[in-house]
C-alpha positions as MATLAB code, in Angstrom:
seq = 'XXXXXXXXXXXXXXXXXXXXXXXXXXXXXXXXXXXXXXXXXXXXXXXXXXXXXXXXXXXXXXXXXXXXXXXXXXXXXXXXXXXXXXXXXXXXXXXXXXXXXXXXXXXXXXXXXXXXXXXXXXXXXXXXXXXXXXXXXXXXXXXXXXXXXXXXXXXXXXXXXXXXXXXXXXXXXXXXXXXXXXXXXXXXXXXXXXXXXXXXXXXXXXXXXXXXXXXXXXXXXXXXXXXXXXXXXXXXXXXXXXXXXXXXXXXXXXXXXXXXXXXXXXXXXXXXXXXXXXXXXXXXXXXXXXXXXXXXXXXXXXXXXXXXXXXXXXXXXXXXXXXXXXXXXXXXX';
ca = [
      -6.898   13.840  -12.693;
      -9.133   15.873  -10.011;
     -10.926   13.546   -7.771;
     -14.600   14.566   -6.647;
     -13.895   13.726   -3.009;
     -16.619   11.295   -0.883;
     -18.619   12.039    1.587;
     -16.596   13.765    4.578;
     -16.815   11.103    7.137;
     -15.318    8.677    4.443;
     -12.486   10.622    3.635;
     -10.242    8.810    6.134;
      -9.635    8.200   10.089;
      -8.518   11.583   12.547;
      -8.933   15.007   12.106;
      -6.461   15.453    8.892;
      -4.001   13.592    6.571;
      -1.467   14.420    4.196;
      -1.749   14.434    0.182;
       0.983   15.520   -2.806;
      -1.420   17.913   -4.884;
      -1.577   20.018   -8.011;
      -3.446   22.463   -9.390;
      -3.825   22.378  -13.448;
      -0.224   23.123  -14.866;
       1.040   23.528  -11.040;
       3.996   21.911   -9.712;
       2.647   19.333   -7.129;
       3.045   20.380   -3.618;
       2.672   19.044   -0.097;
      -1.040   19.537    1.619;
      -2.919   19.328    4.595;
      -6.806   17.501    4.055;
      -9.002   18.075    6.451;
     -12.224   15.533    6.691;
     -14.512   18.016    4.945;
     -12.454   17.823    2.067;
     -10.189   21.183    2.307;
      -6.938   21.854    1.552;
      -4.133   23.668    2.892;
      -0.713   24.045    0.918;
       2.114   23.425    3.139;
       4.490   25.329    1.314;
       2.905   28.501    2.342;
       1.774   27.215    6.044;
       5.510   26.373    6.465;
       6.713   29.792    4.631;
       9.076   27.120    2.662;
       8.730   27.364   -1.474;
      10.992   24.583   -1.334;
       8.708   22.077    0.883;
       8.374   18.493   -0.115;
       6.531   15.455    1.705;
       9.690   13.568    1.990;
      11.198   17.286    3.754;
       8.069   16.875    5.901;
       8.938   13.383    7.406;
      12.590   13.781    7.360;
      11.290   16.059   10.679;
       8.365   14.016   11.371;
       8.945   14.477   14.656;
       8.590   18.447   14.904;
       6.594   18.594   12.384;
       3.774   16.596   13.532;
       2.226   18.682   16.159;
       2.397   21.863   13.858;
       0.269   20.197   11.369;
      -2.444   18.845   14.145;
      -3.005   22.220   15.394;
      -3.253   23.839   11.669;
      -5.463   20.762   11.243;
      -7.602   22.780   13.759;
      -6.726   26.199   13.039;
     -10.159   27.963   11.661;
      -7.673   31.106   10.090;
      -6.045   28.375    7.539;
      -6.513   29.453    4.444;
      -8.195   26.343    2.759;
      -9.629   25.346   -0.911;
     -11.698   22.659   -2.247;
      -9.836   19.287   -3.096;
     -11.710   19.331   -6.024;
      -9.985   21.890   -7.433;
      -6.501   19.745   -7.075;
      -5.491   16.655   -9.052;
      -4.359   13.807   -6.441;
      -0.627   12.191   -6.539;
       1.027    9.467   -4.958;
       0.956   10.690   -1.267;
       5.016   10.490   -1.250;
       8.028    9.409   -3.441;
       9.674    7.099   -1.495;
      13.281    6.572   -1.790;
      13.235    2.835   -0.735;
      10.404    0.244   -1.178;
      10.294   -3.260    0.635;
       7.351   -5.544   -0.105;
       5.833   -8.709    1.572;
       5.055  -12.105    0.653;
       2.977  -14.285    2.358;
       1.819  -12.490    4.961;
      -2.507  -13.383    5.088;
      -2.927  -16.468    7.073;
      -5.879  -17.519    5.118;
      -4.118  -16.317    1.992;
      -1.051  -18.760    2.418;
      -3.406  -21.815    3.493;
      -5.454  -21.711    0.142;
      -2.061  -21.608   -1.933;
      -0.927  -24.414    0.221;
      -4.287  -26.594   -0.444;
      -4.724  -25.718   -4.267;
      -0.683  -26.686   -4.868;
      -1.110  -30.136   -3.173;
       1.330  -33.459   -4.552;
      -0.211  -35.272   -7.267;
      -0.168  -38.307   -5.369;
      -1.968  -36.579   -2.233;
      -5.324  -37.620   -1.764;
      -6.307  -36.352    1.606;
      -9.474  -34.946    2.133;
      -9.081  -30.557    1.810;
      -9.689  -30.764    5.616;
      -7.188  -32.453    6.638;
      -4.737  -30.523    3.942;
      -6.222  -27.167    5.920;
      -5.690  -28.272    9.034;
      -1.544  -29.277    8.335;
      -1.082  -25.451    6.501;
      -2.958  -24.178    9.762;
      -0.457  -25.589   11.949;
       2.315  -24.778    9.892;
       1.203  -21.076    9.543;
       1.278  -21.143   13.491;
       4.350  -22.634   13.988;
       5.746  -19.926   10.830;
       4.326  -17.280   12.777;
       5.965  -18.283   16.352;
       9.423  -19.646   14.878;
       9.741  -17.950   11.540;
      10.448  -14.272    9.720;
       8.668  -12.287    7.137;
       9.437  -12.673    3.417;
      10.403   -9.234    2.645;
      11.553   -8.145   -1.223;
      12.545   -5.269   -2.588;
      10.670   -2.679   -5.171;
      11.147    0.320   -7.222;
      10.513    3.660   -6.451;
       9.464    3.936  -10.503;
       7.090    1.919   -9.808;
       4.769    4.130   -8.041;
       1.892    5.936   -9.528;
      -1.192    7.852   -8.059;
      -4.103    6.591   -6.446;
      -6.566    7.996   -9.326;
      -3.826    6.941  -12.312;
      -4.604    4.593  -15.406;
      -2.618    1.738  -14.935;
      -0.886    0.498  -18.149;
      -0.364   -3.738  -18.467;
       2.352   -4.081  -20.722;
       1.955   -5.900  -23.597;
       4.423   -8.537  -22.407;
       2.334   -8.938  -18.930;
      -0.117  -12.072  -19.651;
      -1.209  -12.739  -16.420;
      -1.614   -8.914  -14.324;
      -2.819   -9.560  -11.110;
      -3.949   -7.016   -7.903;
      -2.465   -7.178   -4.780;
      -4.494   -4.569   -2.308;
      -2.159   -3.924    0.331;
      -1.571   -1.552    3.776;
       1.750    0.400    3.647;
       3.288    1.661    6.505;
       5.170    5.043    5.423;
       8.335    5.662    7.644;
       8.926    8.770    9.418;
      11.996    8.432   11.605;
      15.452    6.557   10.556;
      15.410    2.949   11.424;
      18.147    0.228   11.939;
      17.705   -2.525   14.492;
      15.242   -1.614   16.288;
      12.851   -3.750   17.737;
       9.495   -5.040   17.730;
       8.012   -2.511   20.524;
      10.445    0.098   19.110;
       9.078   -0.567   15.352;
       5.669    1.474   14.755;
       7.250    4.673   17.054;
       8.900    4.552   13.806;
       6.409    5.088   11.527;
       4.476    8.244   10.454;
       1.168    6.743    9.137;
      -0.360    4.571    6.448;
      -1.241    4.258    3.196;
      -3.056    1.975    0.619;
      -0.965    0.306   -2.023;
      -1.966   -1.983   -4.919;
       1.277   -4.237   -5.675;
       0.181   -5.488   -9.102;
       2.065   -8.306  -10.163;
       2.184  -10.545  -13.389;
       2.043  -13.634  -12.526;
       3.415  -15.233  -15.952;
       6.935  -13.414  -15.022;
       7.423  -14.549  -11.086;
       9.047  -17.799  -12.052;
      12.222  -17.815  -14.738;
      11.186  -20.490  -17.360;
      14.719  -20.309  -18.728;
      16.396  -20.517  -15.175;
      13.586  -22.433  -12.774;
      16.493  -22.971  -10.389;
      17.117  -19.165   -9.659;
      13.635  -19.058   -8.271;
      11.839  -15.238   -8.446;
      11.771  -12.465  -10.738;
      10.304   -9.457   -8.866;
      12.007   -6.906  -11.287;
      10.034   -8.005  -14.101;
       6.762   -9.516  -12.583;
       6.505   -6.197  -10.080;
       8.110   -2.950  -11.173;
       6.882   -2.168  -14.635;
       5.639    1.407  -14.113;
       2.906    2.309  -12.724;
       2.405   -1.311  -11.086;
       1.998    0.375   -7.504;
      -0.718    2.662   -7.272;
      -0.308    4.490   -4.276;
      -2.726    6.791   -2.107;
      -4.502    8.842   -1.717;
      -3.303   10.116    1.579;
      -0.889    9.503    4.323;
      -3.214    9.322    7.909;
      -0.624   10.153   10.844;
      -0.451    6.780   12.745;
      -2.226    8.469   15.901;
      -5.162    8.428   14.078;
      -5.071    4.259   13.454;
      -5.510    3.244   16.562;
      -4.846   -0.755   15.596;
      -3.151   -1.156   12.544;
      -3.979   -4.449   13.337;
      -7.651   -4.434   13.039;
      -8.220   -2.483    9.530;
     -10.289   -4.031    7.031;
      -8.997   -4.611    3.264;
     -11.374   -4.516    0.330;
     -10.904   -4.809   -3.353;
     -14.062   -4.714   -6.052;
     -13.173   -5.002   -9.549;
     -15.700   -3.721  -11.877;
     -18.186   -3.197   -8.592;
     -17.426   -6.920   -7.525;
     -16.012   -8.021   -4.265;
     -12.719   -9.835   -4.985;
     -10.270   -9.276   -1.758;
     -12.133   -8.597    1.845;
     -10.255   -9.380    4.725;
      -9.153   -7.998    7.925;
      -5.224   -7.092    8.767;
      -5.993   -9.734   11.457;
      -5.265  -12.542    9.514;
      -1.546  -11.244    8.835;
       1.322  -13.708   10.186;
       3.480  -10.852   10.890;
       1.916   -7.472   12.517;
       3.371   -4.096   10.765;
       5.685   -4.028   14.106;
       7.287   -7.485   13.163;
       7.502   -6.373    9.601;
       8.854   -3.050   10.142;
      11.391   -4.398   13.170;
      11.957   -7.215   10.334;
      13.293   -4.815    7.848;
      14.968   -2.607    9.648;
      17.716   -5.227   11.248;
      19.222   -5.688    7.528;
      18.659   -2.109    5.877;
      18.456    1.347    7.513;
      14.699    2.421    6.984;
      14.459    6.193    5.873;
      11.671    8.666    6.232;
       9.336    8.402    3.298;
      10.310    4.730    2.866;
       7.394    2.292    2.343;
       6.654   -0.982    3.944;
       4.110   -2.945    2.615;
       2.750   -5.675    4.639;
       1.200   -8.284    1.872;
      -2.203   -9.065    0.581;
      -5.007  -10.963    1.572;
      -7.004  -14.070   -0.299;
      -8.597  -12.826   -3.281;
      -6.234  -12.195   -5.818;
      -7.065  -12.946   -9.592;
      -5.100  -16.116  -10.027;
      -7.091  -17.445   -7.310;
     -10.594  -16.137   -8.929;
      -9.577  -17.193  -12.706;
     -10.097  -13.852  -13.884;
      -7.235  -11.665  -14.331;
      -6.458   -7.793  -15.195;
      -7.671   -6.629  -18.508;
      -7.981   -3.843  -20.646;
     -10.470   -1.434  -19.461;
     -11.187   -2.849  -15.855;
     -11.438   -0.715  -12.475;
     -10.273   -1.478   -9.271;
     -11.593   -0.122   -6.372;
      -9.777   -0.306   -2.710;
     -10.258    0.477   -0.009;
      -8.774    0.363    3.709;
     -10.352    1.440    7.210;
      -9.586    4.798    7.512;
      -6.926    5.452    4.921;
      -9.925    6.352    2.235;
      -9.692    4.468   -1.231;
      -8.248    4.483   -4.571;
      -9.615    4.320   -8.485;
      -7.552    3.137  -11.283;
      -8.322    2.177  -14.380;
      -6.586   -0.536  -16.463;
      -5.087    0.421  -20.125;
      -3.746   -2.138  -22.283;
      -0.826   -1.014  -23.528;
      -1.377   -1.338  -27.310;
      -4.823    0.222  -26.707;
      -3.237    3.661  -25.844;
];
C-alpha cells in the first residue's frame, strides 16, 4: 500500500532516513526521505541499477556521509512519498530477538506467576523481583533467540493470524539495524556498530511458546514467532547520529485507538550496547542484521484481550515514525 505520510516534523528524528520503496508495478528500490516527506531513489543518486539497502550498509561506512549531504542537496531530484508504497526498511539476513528485557515488564510476570502457597502481600512480591532484576542486570546476560528473516513484513502490511494461532499477541519493539561486521566486540565498541533503528512488532502466539507434548524441552520460538508476516517492520531506518540516546526513546502501542504498551527504553535491563556486545561474542553480526531489544509491559496476555480479526495496531517510537497494520484472520481472507 501507499502511505499518506504525517505531518513533517513527525516523520522521524534528523534531517533524513532510509526506506525500501515502490512505485505501482515497480521493483522496490532503496530511498532517501527527507522530513518533508520527499523521496530520492538511490539507485539513480548512486548511478547503481543494481543498488539494494543491504548493498548500502555493507559500506555503511562510506556511504553515510554521501547520503547526509544529498539529504541536503537542494538539486536532488525528489517525489512525493505518497506516490510510493512503503516496505520493510531492509531484508535482513540474520534476526536475533530479546526476552525479558523491560524491568517493569519482567516484575509484573514475576508477581502474577506467584506459588500457590505464597501469600505475601504484592508489595513485598515487587519488592523481591525488584531486587532480583537489579542483581540480573549487574551479574546476568540478555536472553537473546533467534528469528526468521520470512518473518518480516512491512510497516503498512495486513498481518495474517493463522488459523492455528489462538492466542496472537503484540510485542512493540526498538531494533537496532547493523551496519558494520561484528564479532566480540565490546560494550563501548557495540553501537559504533550499528547504522540506525527501526520499529519492530514481534507478534507472538502465546498458545505455541510452551510444548504441551514435550514441557521439558521448554520454548518453541519457530512456531509461536515466525509464521509470516509476524514481524512488521518499519517504516524507515534513522542513521543512529540522529538518536542521540537510544536509551531514552519512548515506546507506544494503541490497538484500535487504545493505549496498550507506553514505556520508555529506560526501563530495559540491558541497553542496545549490552545487547548488541551480547550477541556479537557468539555469532558474527552482519550489516542489515536486526537486533531487537524486547518489549515493554502491555502486551495482550497481560490486558486479557488478545489479537483478532480485523484489529489495528498502531506504534510508535521517538523518532523512528510509526507503523499501521491491520489484523486478517486467516480463514477470513
Amino acid at each position: 500500500m501507499s502511505v499518506k505520510p504525517e505531518a513533517a516534523s513527525a516523520l522521524f528524528a534528523g534531517p533524513f532516513a532510509l526506506a525500501t520503496l515502490s512505485a505501482p508495478e515497480g521493483a522496490a528500490f532503496p530511498a532517501l526521505v527527507t522530513p518533508d516527506a520527499r523521496v530520492t531513489d538511490l539507485r539513480s543518486a548512486f548511478e547503481d541499477t543494481g543498488l539494494s539497502m543491504r548493498r548500502l550498509l555493507d559500506d555503511w561506512d562510506a556511504v553515510a556521509p554521501r547520503l547526509a549531504a544529498l539529504a541536503v542537496d537542494d538539486a536532488a531530484a525528489r517525489r512525493p512519498l505518497a506516490e510510493f508504497r512503503v516496505h520493510a526498511p531492509v531484508e535482513p539476513r540474520q534476526v536475533f530477538q530479546s526476552g525479558a528485557n523491560y524491568r517493569q515488564h519482567v516484575i509484573d510476570l514475576h508477581v502474577a506467576h506467584r506459588a500457590p502457597d505464597d501469600d505475601r502481600p504484592e508489595e513485598e512480591r515487587r519488592a523481591e523481583a525488584a531486587e532480583i532484576m537489579d542483581r540480573r542486570a549487574a551479574e546476568d546476560l540478555p536472553y537473546v533467540f533467534i528469528g526468521l528473516p520470512s518473518a518480516v513484513t512491512g510497516p503498512y502490511d495486513d498481518v495474517v493470524l493463522p488459523a492455528w494461532a489462538e492466542k496472537p499477541d503484540w510485542e512493540l519493539e526498538l531494533a537496532a539495524v547493523i551496519g558494520r561486521p561484528a564479532h566480540r566486540v565490546s560494550v563501548e565498541e557495540a553501537l559504533d556498530h550499528v547504522a540506525g533503528y527501526t520499529i519492530a512488532n514481534d507478534l507472538t502466539d502465546r498458545a505455541t511458546v510452551f510444548r504441551r507434548d514435550m514441557p521439558q524441552i521448554g520454548t518453541d520460538w519457530l512456531r509461536s514467532k515466525n509464521a509470516p508476516g509476524f514481524t512488521p517492520l518499519g517504516p524507515w531506518i534513522v542513521p543512529a547520529a540522529s538518536i542521540a540516546d537510544p536509551g531514552d526513546l519512548r515506546l507506544t502501542l494503541r490497538l484500535n485507538g487504545e493505549t496498550m504498551q507506553d514505556e520508555s527504553t529506560k526501563d530495559m535491563i540491558f541497553n542496545v550496547a549490552r545487547m548488541v556486545s551480547h550477541v556479537s561474542q557468539t555469532a558474527r553480526l552482519l550489516p542489515g542484521d536486526l537486533v531487537l531489544t524486547g518489549s515493554p509491559a502491555g502486551n495482550g496476555m497481560h490486558w486479557g484481550r488478545l489479537l483478532r480479526d480485523g484489529d489495528v495496531m498502531d506504534a510508535s517510537i521517538t523518532g523512528l515514525g510509526a507503523q499501521r497494520t491491520r489484523c486478517v484472520a486467516e480463514a477470513a481472507r
